[in-house]
C-alpha positions in Angstrom: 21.0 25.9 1.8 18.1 27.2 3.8 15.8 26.2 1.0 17.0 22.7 1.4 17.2 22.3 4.8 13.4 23.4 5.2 12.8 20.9 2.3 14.3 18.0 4.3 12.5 18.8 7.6 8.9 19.2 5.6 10.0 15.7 4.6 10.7 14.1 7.9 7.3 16.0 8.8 5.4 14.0 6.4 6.9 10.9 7.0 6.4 11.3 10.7 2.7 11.6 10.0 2.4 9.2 7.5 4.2 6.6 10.3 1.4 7.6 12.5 -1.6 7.4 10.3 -0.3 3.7 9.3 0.1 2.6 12.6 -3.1 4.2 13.6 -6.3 1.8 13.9 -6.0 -2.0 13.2 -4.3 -2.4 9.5 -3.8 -5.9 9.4 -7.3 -6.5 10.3 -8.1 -4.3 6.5 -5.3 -6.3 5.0 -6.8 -9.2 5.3 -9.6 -8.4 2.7 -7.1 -7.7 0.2 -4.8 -10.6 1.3 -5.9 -13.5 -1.4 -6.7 -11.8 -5.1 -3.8 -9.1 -5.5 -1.1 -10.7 -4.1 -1.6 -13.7 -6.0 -2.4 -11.8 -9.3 1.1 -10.3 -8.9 3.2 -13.2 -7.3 1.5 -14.6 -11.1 2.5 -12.3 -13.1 5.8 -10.9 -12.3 6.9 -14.8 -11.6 8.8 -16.4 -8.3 10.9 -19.1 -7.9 12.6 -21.3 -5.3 15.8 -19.4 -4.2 14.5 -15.9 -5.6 15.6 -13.2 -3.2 12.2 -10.9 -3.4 12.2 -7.7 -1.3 8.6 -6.5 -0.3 8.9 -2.9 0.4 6.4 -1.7 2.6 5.0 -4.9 3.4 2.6 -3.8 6.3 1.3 -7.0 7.3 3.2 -9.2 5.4 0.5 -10.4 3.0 3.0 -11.0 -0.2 6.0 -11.5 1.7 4.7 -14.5 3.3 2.6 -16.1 -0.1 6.4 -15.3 -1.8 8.0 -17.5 1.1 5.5 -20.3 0.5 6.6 -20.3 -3.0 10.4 -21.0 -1.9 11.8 -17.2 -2.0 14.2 -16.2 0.0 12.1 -13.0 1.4 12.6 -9.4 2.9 9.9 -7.6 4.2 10.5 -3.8 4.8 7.9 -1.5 6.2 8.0 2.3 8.0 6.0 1.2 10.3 7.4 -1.2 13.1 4.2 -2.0 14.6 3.4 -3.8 11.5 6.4 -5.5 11.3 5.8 -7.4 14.6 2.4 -8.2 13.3 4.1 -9.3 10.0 6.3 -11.9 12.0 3.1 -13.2 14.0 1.9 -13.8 11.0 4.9 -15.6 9.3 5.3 -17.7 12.3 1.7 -18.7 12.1 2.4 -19.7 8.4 5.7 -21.3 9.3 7.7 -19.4 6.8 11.0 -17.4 7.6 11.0 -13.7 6.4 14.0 -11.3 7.4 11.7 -8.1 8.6 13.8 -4.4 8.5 12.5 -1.3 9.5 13.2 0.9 6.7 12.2 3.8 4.0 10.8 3.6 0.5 12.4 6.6 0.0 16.0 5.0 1.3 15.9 1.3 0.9 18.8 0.1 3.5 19.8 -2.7 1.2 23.1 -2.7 -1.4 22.5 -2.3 -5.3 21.4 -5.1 -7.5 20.4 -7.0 -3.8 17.5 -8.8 -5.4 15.8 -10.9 -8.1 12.6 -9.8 -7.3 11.0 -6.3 -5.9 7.6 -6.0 -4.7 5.1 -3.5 -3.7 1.3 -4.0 -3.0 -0.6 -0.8 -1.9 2.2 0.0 -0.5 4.6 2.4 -2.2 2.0 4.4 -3.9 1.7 6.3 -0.6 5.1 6.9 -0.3 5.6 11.3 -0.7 8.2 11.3 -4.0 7.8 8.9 -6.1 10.4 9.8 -8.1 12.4 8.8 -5.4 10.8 5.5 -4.5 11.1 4.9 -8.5 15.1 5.4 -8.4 15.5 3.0 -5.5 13.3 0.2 -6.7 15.8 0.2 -9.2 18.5 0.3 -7.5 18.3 -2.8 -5.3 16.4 -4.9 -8.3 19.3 -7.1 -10.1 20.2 -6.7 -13.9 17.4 -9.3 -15.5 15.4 -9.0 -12.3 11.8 -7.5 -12.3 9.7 -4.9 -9.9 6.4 -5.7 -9.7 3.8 -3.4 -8.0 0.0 -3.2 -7.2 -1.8 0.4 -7.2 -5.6 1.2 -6.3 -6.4 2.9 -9.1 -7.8 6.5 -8.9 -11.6 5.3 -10.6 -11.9 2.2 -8.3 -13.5 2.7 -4.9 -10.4 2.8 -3.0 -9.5 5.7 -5.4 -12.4 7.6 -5.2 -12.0 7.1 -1.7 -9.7 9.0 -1.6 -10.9 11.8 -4.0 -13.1 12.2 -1.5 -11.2 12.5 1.2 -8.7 14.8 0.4 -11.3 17.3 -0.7 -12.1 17.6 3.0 -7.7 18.1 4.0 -5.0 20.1 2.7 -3.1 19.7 -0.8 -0.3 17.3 -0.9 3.5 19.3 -0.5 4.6 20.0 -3.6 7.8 18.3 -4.1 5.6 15.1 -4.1 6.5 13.9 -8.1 5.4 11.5 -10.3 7.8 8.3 -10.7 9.7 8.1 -13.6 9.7 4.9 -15.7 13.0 3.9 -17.9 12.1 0.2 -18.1 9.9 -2.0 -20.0 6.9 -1.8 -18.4 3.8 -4.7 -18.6 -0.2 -3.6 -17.3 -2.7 -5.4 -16.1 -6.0 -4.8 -14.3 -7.8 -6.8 -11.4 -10.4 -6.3 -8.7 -10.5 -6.5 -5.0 -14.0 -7.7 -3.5 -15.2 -6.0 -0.2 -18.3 -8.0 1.3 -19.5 -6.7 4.8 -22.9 -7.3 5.8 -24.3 -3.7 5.2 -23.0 -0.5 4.0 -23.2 1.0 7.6 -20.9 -2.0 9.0 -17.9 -1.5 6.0 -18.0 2.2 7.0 -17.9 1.5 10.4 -15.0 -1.1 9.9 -13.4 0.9 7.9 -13.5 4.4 10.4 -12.2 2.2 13.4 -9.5 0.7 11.5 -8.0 1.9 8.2 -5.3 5.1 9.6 -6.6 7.0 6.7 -9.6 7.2 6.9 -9.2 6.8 11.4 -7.1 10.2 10.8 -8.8 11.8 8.7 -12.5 11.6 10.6 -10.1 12.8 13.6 -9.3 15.7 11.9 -12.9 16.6 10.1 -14.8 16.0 13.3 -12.5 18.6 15.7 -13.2 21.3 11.6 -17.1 20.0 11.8 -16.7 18.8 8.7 -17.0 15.1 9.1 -20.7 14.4 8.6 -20.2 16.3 5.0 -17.1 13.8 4.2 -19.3 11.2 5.4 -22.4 11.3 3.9 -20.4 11.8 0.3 -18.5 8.4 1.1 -22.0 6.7 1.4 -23.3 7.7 -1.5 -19.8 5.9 -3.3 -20.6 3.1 -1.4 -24.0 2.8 -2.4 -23.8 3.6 -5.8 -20.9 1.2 -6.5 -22.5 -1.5 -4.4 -23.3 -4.4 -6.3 -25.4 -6.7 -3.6 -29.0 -6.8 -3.8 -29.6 -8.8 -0.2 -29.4 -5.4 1.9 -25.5 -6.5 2.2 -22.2 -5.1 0.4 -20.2 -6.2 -2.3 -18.0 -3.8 -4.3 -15.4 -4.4 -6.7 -12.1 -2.2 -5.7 -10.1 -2.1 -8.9 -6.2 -2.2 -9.0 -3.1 -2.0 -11.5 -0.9 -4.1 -11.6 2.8 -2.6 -12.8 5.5 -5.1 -13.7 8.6 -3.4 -15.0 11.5 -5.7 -15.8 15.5 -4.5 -15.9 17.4 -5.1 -19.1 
């Protein structure tokens, strides 16, 4: 019992943290430079039609809840964060779409069973802690016939190695995070995400003041003395992957798409 109980409050920890880091910075001001290629790719590929109800779990912003509104879906957008939920519905209002927003967990989806035709994810649950977890209640709210579509940096792309880099500076992960387990037909495919700032030094600077991750994380390096290390490793990604020849940037993040669909 002890075991368990200091299981649980490691997890309530890390979800506490990740809450923070999230609402940390200005997200919605990074989500839109991923708001028009991936969440059209997978509004594409998993398919949406007038009357669908779609759940978009940890939505952020909102950026495929509201594109699956436009497109006649009846739409849920939950997100651990409830910050970004009121920016969600700014947004929404601004489109002139309705989306019911819920503040909620991945991990514990406050919806029934079989609640949707459609379940969405983009950069969003692949930060969730077990995602064994998330996997099991994906499934659970997603209707018989119904399909969960996702959207994952991928861990060669520059988001990816973004994070490889990162996390060399900070501790391990826990280690009850888990890898998500798949008893579905499952369907791939690959796209890529353009960042264009003006110069390398004004994406990392963009990115420092604004992403939670990467806002945390410098917190945390800086007070160690370990920042300028971290720092000068994520230029030399950015420069080597930087495909502008102008003195500006343009990389190519790539992503995965995931569509699993429920006999």
């Amino acid at each position: 019992m002890t075991t368990t109980l200091a299981g649980d409050e490691a997890v309530v920890r890390l979800k506490g943290a990740h809450r923070s880091t999230w609402a940390a910075g200005d997200y919605d001001s990074v989500a839109r430079h991923i708001d028009r290629i991936p969440p059209a790719h997978l509004l594409a590929a998993v398919g949406i039609s007038p009357g669908h109800r779609v759940l978009d779990v940890a939505t952020g912003s909102g950026n495929v809840a509201i594109r699956a509104a436009r497109a006649g879906a009846q739409v849920t957008g939950v997100d651990l964060v409830p910050q970004l939920l009121e920016t969600g519905w700014g947004r929404a209002q601004e489109a002139g779409v309705e989306i019911a927003w819920a503040a909620g967990d991945a991990e514990g989806l406050p919806f029934g069973d079989a609640e949707f035709d459609r379940v969405l994810s983009v950069f969003g649950v692949q930060f969730a802690p077990r995602h064994r977890v998330v996997a099991e209640e994906l499934s659970r709210v997603c209707m018989a016939g119904g399909a969960i579509g996702l959207v994952n940096w991928t861990p060669e792309g520059l988001i990816g190695q973004t994070f490889r880099i990162l996390s060399g500076y900070m501790p391990s992960p826990p280690p009850f995070a888990s890898p998500p387990p798949l008893g579905v037909t499952l369907a791939f495919e690959r796209g890529t995400n353009p960042f264009r700032f003006p110069s390398v030094d004004s994406y990392m600077t963009f990115f420092e003041g604004n992403y939670g991750p990467m806002l945390k994380t410098k917190e945390t390096l800086a007070s160690r003395g370990t920042w300028d290390d971290c720092r000068a490793e994520l230029r030399e990604l950015y420069e080597s992957s930087n495909l502008a020849t102008d003195g500006s940037l343009h990389v190519e993040s790539e992503y995965l798409v995931v569509i699993a669909r429920r006999d």
